[in-house]
VOGU-3710 file (C-alpha; in Angstrom, 3 decimals, decimal comma):
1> xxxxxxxxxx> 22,793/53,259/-5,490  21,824/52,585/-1,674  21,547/49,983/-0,357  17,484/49,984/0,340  16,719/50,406/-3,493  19,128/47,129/-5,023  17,607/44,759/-1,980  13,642/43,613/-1,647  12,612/42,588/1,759  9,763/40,772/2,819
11> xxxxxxxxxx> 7,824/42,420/5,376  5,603/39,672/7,325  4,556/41,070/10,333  5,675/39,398/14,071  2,257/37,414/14,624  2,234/36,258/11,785  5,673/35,447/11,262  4,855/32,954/15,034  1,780/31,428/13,723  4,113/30,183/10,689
21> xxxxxxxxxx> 6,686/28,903/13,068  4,149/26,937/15,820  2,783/25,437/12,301  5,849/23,832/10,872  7,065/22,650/14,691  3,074/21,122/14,757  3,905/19,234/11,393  7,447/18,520/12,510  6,407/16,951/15,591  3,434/15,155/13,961
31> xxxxxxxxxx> 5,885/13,682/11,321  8,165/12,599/14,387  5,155/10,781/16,765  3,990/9,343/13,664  7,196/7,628/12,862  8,161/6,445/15,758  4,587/4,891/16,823  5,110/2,899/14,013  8,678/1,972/14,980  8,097/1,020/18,262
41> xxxxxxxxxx> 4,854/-1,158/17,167  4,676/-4,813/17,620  4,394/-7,227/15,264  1,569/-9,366/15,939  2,834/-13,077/15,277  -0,395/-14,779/15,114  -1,470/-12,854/12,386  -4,632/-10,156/12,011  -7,756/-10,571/13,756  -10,908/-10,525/11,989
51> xxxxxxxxxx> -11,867/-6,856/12,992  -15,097/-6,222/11,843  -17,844/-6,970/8,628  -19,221/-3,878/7,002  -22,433/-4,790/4,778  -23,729/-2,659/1,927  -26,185/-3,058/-0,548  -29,098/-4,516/1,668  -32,737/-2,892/1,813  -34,699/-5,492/3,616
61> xxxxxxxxxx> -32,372/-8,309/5,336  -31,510/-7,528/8,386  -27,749/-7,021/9,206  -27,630/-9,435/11,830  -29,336/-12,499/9,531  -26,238/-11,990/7,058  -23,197/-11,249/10,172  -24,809/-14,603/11,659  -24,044/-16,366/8,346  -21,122/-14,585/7,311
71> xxxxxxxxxx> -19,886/-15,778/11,339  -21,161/-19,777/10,421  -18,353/-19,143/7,083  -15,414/-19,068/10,234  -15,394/-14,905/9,617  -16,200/-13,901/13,051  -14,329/-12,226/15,589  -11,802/-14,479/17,776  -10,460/-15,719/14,059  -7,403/-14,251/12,485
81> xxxxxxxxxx> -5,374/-14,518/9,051  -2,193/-16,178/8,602  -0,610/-15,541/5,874  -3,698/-16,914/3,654  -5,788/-19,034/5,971  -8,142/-18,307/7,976  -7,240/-19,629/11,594  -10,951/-20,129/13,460  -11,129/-21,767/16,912  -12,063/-25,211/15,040
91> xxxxxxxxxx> -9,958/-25,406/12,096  -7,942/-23,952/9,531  -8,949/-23,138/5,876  -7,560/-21,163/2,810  -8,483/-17,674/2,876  -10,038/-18,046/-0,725  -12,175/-20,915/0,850  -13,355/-18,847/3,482  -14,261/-16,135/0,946  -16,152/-18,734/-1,560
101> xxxxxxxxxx> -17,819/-20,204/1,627  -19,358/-16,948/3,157  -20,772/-16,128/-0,384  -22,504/-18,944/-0,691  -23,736/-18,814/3,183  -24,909/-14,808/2,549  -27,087/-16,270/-0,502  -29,305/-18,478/2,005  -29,921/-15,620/3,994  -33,665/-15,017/4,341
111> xxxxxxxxxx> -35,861/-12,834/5,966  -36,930/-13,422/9,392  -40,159/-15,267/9,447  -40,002/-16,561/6,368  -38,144/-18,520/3,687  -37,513/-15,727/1,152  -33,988/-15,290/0,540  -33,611/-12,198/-2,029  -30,422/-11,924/-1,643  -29,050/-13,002/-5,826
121> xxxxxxxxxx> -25,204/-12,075/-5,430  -22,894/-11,206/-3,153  -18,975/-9,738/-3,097  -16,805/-10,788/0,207  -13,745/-8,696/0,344  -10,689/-8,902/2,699  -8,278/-6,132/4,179  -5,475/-8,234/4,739  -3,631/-5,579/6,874  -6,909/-4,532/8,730
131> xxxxxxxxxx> -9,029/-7,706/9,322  -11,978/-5,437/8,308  -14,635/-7,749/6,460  -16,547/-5,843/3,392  -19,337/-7,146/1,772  -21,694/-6,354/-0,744  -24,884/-7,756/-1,588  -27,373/-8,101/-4,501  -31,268/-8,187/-3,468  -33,652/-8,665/-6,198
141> xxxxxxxxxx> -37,404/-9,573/-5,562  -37,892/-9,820/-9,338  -36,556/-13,677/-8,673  -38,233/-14,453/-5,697  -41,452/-16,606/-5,801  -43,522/-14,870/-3,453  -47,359/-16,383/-4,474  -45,989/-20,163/-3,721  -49,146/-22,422/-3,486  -46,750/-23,708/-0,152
151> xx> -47,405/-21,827/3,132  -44,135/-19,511/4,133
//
């Protein structure tokens, strides 16, 4: 026997055999910047910043009518969580509070010009790590008394 019959080689060709290389130094090097961004990050001692309210779920309120209620709750940017209260510029509450508060506030919203709130339910969630606000809300016009004898 000789020696080319007992042994297989793999034959990749030169370019292809670089390509391979440049992509495990890319993922190598991604790995490493990755790791040590989040080593050499700074704890924030104040806590996390309210960073933002996504809304879902509404047709016909108008974002800003529920962020301007959802902001009178104390979730509004310039507030932060600590540990599990809410820190606004005026006071301190529990983070469940807060929560319970701003659902209760997104109910009253109405539409602009009038004094039809259709909003039913609503679901205020919290990214703890994030700050990012979710919420989701209920409309249903089947409740709302629209032929009131009152003037809107």
């Amino acid at each position: 026997m000789s020696l080319g019959e007992d042994c297989m080689f793999i034959k990749i060709r030169r370019d292809t055999l670089i390509i391979l290389l440049l992509a495990f130094i890319l993922i190598i090097s991604g790995r490493a910047m990755s790791y040590m961004a989040y080593a050499s990050s700074v704890e924030d001692e104040s806590g996390v910043p309210i960073a933002g309210i996504i809304i879902k779920g509404n047709d016909i309120v108008p974002l800003n009518s529920i962020k301007a209620n959802i902001a009178q709750s104390g979730l509004r940017s310039g507030s932060y969580i600590k540990n599990d209260t809410l820190v606004t510029t005026k006071r301190q509450i529990p983070l469940k509070e807060a929560i319970a508060t701003a659902e209760e506030f997104i109910k009253l919203t109405t539409i602009p010009g009038t004094r039809i709130s259709p909003i039913v339910a609503s679901d205020v969630k919290i990214d703890e790590k994030t700050g990012i606000v979710t919420v989701n809300v209920i409309e249903d016009f089947s409740t709302v008394n629209v032929n009131d004898s009152r003037r809107l």
